[in-house]
C-alpha positions as CSV (number, residue, x, y, z in Angstrom):
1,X,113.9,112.6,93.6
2,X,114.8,110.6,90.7
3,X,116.8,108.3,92.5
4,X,114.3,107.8,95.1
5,X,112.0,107.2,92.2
6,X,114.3,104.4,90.8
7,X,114.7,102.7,94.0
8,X,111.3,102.1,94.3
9,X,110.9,100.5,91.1
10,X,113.4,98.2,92.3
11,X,111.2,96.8,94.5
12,X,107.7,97.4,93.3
13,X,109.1,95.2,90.3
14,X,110.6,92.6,92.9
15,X,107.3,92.6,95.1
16,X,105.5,92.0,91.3
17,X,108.0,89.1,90.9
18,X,106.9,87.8,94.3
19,X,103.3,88.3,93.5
20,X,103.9,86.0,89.6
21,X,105.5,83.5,91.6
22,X,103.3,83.0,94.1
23,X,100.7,79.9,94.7
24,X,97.5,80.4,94.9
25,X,97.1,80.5,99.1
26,X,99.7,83.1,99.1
27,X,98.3,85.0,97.1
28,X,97.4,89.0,98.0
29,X,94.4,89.9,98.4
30,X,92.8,92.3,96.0
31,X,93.4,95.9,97.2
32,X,97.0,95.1,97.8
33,X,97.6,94.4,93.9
34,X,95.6,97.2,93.5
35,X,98.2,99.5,95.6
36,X,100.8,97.5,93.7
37,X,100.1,98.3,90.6
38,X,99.4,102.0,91.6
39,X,102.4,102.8,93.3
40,X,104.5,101.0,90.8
41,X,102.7,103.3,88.0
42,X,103.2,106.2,89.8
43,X,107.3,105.3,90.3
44,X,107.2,105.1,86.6
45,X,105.6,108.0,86.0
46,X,108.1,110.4,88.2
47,X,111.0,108.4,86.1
48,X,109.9,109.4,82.9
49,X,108.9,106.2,82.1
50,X,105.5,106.3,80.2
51,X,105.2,103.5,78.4
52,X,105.5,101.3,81.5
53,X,103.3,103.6,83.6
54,X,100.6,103.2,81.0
55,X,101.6,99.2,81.2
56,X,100.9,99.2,85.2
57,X,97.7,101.6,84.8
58,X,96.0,98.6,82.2
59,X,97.2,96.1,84.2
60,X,95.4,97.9,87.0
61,X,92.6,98.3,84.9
62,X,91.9,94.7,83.7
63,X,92.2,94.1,87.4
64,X,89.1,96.1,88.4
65,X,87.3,95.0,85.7
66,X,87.6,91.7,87.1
C-alpha cells in the first residue's frame, strides 16, 4: 500500500509539472486541477506525509476561492 502510495506521487507530481509548464491554451480546465490537487493530497496523506498534504489541500483551497 505504501508503495502504491509512492508511485502515485510520482506522477501526480509529474502531471503538476506538466500543469506549471503549460501555456495558457493547454491549460486544464478547472475540475481537473481540482482532482489533481485532491488525489495528490490524498497520496500524501497515506505516505505519511503531512506537511505536503496540507500544501496540496491550500493549494486546492486558494483554487476554489478563485
Amino acid at each position: 500500500r505504501l508503495s502504491a502510495a509512492s508511485e502515485a506521487i510520482v506522477h501526480f507530481e509529474r502531471a503538476h509539472q506538466l500543469v506549471q509548464e503549460a501555456s495558457l491554451p493547454d491549460m486544464p480546465n478547472e475540475a481537473d486541477f481540482r482532482d489533481l490537487y485532491t488525489q495528490l493530497s490524498r497520496a500524501y496523506k497515506l505516505s505519511g506525509q503531512t506537511e505536503k498534504a496540507l500544501a496540496m489541500d491550500a493549494q486546492l483551497e486558494k483554487l476554489i476561492d478563485s
